[in-house]
N, C-alpha and C positions, 0 to 999 in steps of 0.2 A: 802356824809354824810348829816346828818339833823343837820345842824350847829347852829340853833340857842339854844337846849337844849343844847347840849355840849357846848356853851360859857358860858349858864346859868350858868354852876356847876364846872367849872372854880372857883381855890380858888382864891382870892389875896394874894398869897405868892409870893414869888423868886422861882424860878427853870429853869428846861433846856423843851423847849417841839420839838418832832420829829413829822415832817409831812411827810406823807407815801403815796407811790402812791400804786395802783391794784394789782400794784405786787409784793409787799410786801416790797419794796425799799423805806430806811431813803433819800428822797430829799431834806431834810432840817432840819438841828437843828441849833436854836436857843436859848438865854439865856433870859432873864425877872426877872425884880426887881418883879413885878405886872404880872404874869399868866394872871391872865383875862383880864386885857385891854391891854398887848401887842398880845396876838393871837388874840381878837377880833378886834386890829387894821389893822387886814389882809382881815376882810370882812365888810369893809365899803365901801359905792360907791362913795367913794372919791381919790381910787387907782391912782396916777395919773402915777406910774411904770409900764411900759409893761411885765418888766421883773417878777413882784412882781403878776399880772393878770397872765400870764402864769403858773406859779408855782404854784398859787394858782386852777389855774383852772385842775393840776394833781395831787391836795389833795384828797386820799381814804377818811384816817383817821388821827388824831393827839394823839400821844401820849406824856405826859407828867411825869417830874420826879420833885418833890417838894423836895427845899433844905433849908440847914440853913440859909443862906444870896446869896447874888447876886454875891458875889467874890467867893462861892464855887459852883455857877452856870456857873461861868464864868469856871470855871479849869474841870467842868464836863463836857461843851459845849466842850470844845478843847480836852478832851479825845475822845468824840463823834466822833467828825470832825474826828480824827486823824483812827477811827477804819472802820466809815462807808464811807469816803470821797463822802457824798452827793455831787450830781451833782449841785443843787443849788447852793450852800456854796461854790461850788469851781468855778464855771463859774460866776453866777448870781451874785458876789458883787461887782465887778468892771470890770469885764469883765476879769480880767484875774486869773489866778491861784493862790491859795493861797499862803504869803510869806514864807519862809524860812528862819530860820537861819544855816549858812554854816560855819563850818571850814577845811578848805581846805588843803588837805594832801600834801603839801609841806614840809621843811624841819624846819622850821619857822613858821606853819599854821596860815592863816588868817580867824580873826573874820570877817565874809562879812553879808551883807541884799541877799535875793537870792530868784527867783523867775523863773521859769521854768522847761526845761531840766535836771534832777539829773545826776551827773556825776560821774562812778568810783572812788574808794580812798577819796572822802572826805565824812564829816557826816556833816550829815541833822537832822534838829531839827523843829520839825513842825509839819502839818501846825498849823500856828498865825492867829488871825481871821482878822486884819488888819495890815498894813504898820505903825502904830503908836506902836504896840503891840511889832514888830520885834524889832523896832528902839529902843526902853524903855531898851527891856530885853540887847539889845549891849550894850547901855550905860551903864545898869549895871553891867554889864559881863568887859567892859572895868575896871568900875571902882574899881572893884573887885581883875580880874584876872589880870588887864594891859595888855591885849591880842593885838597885833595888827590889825590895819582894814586898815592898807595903800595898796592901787593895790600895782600889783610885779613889775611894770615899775618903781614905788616911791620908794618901799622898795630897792630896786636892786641900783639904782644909790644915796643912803646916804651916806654924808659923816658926818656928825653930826646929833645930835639927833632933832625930829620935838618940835613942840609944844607941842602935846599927849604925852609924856616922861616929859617937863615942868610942867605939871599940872598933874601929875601923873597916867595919862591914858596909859601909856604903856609903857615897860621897854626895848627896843628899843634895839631889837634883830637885827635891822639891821646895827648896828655899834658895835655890838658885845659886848654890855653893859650885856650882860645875859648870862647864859652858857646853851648851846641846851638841856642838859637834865633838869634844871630848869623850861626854859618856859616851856617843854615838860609836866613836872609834875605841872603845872599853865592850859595846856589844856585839862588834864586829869581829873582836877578838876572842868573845866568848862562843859566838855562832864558829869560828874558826874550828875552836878546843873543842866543841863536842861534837863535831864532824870528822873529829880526829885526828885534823891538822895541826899539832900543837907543835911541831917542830918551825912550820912556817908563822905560827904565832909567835913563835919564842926570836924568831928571824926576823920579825915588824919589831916587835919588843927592844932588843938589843940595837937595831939602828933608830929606837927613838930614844933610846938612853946613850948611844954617841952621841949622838945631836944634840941634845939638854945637856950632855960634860962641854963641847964644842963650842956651847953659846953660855956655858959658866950656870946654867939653869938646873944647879948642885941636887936639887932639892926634889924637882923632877926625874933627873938622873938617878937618883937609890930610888925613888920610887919604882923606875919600871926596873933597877936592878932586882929589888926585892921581892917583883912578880917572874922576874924570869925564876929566881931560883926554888920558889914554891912552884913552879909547874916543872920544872926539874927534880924536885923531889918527890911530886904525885904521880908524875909519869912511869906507867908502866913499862918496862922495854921488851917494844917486839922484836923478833928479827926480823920480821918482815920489811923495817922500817931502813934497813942496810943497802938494799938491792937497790940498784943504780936505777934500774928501771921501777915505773909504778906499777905498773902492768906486767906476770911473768905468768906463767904455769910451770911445775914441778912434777916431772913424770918419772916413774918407777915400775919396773916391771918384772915381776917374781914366776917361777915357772916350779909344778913339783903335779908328777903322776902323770905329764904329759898338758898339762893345764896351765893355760896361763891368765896372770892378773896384771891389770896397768890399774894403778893408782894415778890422778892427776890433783896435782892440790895448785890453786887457785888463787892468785893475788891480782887486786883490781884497785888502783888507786891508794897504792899502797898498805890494802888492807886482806888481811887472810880472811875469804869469804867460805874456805871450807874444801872439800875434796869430793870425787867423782870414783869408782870403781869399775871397772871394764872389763867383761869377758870375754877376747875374742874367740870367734866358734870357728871351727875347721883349722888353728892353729897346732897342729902334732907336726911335730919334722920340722919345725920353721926355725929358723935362729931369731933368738932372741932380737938383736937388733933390726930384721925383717921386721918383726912385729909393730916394733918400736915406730918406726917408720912408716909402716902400711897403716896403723893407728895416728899419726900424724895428718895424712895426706886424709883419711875420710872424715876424722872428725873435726876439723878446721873449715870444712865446706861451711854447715851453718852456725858457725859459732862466731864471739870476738876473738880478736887473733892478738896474744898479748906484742911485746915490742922484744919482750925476752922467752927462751923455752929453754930449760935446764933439763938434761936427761941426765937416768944413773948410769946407763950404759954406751956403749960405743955406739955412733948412730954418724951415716954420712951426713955433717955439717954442711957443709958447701952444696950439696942435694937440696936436702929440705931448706937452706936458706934460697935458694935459685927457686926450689918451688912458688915459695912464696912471694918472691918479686913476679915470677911469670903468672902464675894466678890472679894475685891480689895487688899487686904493686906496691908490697909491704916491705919494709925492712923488719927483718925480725934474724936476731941473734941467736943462734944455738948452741946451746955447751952442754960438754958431756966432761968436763975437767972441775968441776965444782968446789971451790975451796971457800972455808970459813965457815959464813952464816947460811950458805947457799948448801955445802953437806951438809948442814946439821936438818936444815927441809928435805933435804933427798933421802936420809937417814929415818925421817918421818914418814913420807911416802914411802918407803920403799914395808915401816914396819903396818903399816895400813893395807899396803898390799899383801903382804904376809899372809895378816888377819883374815883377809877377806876372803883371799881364796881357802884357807885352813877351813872356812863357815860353809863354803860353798861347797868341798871336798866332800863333810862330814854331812850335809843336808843332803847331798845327790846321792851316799851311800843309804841312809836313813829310807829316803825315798824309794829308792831303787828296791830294798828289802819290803818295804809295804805292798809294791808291786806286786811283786813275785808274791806274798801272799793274799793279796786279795786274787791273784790267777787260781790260788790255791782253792781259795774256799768255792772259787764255781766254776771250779776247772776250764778254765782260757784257755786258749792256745796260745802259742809264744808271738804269736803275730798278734797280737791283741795288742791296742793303745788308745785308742778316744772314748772316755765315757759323759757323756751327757745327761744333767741333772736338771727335775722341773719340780718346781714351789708353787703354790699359791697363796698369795696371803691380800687381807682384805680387812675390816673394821662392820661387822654388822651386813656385811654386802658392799659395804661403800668403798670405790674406790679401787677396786678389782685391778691384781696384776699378777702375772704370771715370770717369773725368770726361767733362766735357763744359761746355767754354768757348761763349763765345760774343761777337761782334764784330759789332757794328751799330751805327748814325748816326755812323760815323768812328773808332770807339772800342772796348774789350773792354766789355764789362758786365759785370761783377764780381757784380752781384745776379741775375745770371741764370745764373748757372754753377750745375749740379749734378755730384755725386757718387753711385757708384750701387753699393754691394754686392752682387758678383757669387757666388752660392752655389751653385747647382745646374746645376754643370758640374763636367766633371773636372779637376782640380789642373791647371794650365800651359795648358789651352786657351787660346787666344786667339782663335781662332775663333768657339768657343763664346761666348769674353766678349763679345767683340763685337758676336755676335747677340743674343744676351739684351740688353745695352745700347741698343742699335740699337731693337729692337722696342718694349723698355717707353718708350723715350724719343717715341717717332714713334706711338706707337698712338692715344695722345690725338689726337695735332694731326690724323691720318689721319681721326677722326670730330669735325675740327673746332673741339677745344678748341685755343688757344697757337697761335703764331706759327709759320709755318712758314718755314724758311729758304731762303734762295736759293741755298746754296755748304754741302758737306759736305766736312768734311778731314777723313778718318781716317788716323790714325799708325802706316804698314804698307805694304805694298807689293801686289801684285797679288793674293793671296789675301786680305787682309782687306778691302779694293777690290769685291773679285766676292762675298763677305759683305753688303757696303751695297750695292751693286743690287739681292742679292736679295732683303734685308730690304724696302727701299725700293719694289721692284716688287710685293711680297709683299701692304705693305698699299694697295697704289695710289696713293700718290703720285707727280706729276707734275711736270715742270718743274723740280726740284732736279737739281744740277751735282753729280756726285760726284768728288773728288780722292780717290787715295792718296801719304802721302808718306813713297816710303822712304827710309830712312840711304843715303848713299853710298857710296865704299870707303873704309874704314877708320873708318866713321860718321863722317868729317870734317865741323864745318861748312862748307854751302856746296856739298857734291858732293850734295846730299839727289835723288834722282828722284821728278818730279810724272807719277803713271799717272790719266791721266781717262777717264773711262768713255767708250766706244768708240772708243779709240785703244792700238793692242796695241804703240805704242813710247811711253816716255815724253819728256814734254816735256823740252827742254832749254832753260835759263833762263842767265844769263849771273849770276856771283855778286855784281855792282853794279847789279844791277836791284832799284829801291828798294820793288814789287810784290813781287819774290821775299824781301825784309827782311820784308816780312807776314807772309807766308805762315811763314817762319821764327819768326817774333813768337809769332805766332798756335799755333803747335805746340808752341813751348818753354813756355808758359805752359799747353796740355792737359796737358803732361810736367808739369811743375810741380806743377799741381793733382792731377794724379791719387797722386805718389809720396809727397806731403805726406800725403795720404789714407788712403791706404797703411799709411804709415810709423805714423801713428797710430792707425791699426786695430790693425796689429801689436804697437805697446808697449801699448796698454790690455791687448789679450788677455793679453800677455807678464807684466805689472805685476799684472791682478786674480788671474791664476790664480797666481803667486809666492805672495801673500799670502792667499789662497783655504786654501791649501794649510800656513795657521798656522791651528790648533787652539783657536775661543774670539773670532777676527775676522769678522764679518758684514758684511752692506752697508755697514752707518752708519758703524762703526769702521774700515772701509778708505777708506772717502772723506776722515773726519775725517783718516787718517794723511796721506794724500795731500793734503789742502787745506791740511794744518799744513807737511808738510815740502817742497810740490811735486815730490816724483816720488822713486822707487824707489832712488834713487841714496846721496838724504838719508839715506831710511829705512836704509839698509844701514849708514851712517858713522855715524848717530847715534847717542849713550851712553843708558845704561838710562834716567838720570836727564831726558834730554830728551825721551823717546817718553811720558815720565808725563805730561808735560806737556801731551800729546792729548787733548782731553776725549771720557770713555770707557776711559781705558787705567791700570789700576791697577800699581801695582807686579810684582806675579804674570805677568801679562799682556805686559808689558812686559821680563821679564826672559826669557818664552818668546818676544818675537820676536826681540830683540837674540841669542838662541843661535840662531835659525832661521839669520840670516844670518854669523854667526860659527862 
């Protein structure tokens, strides 16, 4: 992406913002008091995290959601986390998995910290963005519920009550100061609060504290008064928490240059789960509330359809509510009068919409100018638009793959990229891959099927160059521009040489020619794709034949191992007692792969 406009129009507000790779995958959400100087803090050349270079270097795009304050960025971020469990967020922040909070299905359950393997019969509450976050919400979950957090070795041999029961941290069900269905209904309160329901917790709470004033039961009465008002004091206030309905979406729709944007922001069981941006195309001359509406009726086909839909602008009511009962046989509410807590979400949506399109404006001009100079440097015609890119990449020979991007109406297309397993050549060719790529990719279009391009880049210099001629003259194709682009000295970026087909020097480009950022765009994304491809050819082969090679594991049992533990890594650390846990893998079994890998 052309990152320096996009930092430009970066607001300074609070919000949550997602960094996205190629393929269409959240690798990262983050939160920010300040939007624009914490993403811009991701591309200074002062990075001194590898891990933070890495991550950064598989950013597509960044999307962002603008909020009221930083503490409801912060509840938006861990909805995030919790829906797209980015790779980043969960490996990249300390190396290991994000924490947990556990209570564990015993008979007694324990409040525990937890991090790992999830296990049968207990619930999990997470993920927390750190180890401080987990530790916070126990302590108040203790001080609240008095839940215990003693291991089972501690709790098992008491004979009197610890200190946590002294200081009111726990009502010391291990010496039988409590009755099992008490605490039970103390952990069902806390399963409540950290699903988010603490408004219906605090509604159990105060009708067991009438009931104990009612029966004179004084004593129990402050008690649950004293936990209503510490979870009235901890509580954050959403406004989400106002709307009559659980279920709503919030649409907003901004229009500038002929362009329009619908923001929709998203509430699902009374929780803000985040926002969507929408461009529709062939929208010039329409009125805003046409769009409004024609946006309603397509994208409700396959979606949830909330119970309420708040619009900013004037939209037929009585329409889109008829739609919906004739469709779907749904009651669903529409306003476009929004007062209170309901503007001040419209107010958000609409300044997200704002945003969005202002990134989109400033990236399509951006774009549009590299255009026009990459025509420049190999003199296009004005009808010129699809260029097609081909990689190879490979580990010693092994594992051979070839891609193949592709860039048209201004943009890469992503749905149009293939990948191509290269076999029947010898180990290291590149020649050979090449041809082989070349041929099965163009044989089609050569009798007519697919699109044929107007600009070929292949990633190579003057021999894989004189390869696409002679594929390309082979099957008789015409009027296709061939590039080769090779590394420069010391494969620096920037020194890259463009060889075109009937020119025996190559072109020299100057390295602020925003045509020749294309062309570089356009190659580090064939690299890209191809070594991702690669890479993963190579660990499946690497990963099935490991496990292959265990006595008693077939198809089903190596897939189960790997959809339980995701990847060979797991499998290798994991104890006897957690690989039982596979379904398919007995005892026996189980104790001969833990010695494979030990």
């Amino acid at each position: 992406m052309d990152i320096k406009p996009f930092l430009k129009s970066l607001p300074n507000l609070p919000g949550v913002y997602r960094m996205i790779n190629q393929a269409g995958e959240v690798i990262y959400v983050g939160k920010a008091k300040d939007l624009k100087k914490r993403v811009s803090s991701y591309f200074v050349k002062t990075i001194v995290s590898p891990r933070t270079k890495m991550m950064v270097g598989h950013i597509d795009h960044i999307e962002i959601t603008v909020t009221h304050s930083e503490a409801e960025a912060l509840i938006l971020e861990n909805n995030m986390i919790k829906s797209h469990m980015p790779r980043y967020n969960v490996i990249f922040r300390d190396d290991k998995s994000y924490p947990y909070i556990v209570l564990t299905g015993e008979k007694f359950p324990r409040l525990a910290f937890h991090r790992g393997t999830q296990k049968k019969g207990n619930q999990y509450f997470g993920p927390f963005p750190n180890t401080n976050a987990v530790r916070e919400s126990i302590q108040l979950l203790q001080k609240v519920f008095k839940l215990r957090t003693c291991e089972n070795s501690v709790f098992k041999n008491r004979s009197r009550p610890c200190l946590q029961y002294q200081i009111h941290r726990c009502t010391a069900p291990c010496v039988d100061l409590i009755k099992e269905d008490e605490y039970k209904n103390d952990i069902k309160h806390a399963s409540l609060f950290l699903d988010g329901k603490d408004s219906e917790v605090i509604s159990q709470l105060t009708y067991q504290m009438n009931e104990a004033a009612s029966s004179h039961a004084y004593e129990y009465a402050a008690l649950y008064r004293d936990r209503i008002q510490s979870l009235r004091q901890v509580r954050t206030k959403q406004f989400v928490s106002d709307f009559s309905a659980s279920d709503a979406d919030i649409i907003a729709c901004v229009e500038e240059a002929g362009e329009y944007c619908l923001n929709l922001v998203m509430i699902r069981a009374g929780r803000h789960l985040g926002d969507k941006s929408f461009f529709p195309k062939n929208a010039a001359d329409i009125e805003t509330q046409d769009v409004i509406e024609t946006f309603v009726a397509q994208y409700y086909t396959n979606q949830t359809i909330p119970k309420l839909i708040v619009t900013q602008q004037h939209v037929n009511q009585s329409l889109l509510s008829e739609f919906f009962k004739l469709n779907y046989d749904i009651e669903v509410k529409v306003i476009n009068k929004a007062i209170g807590d309901k503007r001040v979400w419209l107010a958000m949506a609409q300044k997200n919409a704002q945003i969005a399109l202002k990134q989109k404006l400033m990236q399509s001009e951006t774009q549009e100018n590299r255009v026009e100079a990459l025509k420049a440097i190999f003199n296009l015609s004005e009808s010129f638009s699809r260029i097609e890119c081909f990689d190879i990449s490979h580990t010693m020979g092994e594992g051979t793959v070839a891609s193949c991007v592709v860039f048209d109406k201004g943009n890469l297309q992503n749905k149009e990229y293939r990948r191509f397993n290269i076999e029947d050549i010898t180990p290291g060719d590149d020649y050979g891959a090449m041809r082989e790529v070349l041929t099965r990719r163009y044989k089609k279009i050569a009798t007519g099927e697919g699109i044929k391009p107007d600009l070929i880049f292949i990633d190579g210099g003057k021999g894989q160059l004189n390869i696409a001629i002679e594929v390309i003259q082979e099957l008789g194709l015409s009027d296709i521009l061939l590039v080769g682009i090779a590394k420069g000295e010391g494969r620096k970026p920037g020194l890259e040489q463009l060889f075109v087909e009937g020119k025996d020097e190559p072109i020299i480009v100057k390295k602020d020619n925003v045509g020749f950022h294309l062309i570089q765009q356009i190659r580090d994304e064939a690299h890209r794709f191809a070594i991702s491809g690669h890479r993963a050819k190579r660990a499946k082969k690497r990963i099935t034949s490991s496990l292959e090679d265990i006595e008693g594991i077939g198809a089903q049992k190596r897939k189960n191992l790997l959809v339980y533990f995701g990847g060979i890594e797991r499998i290798k650390n994991a104890s006897i007692e957690e690989i039982i846990m596979v379904n398919g893998i007995d005892k026996k079994l189980a104790e001969k792969i833990y010695d494979y890998f030990h």
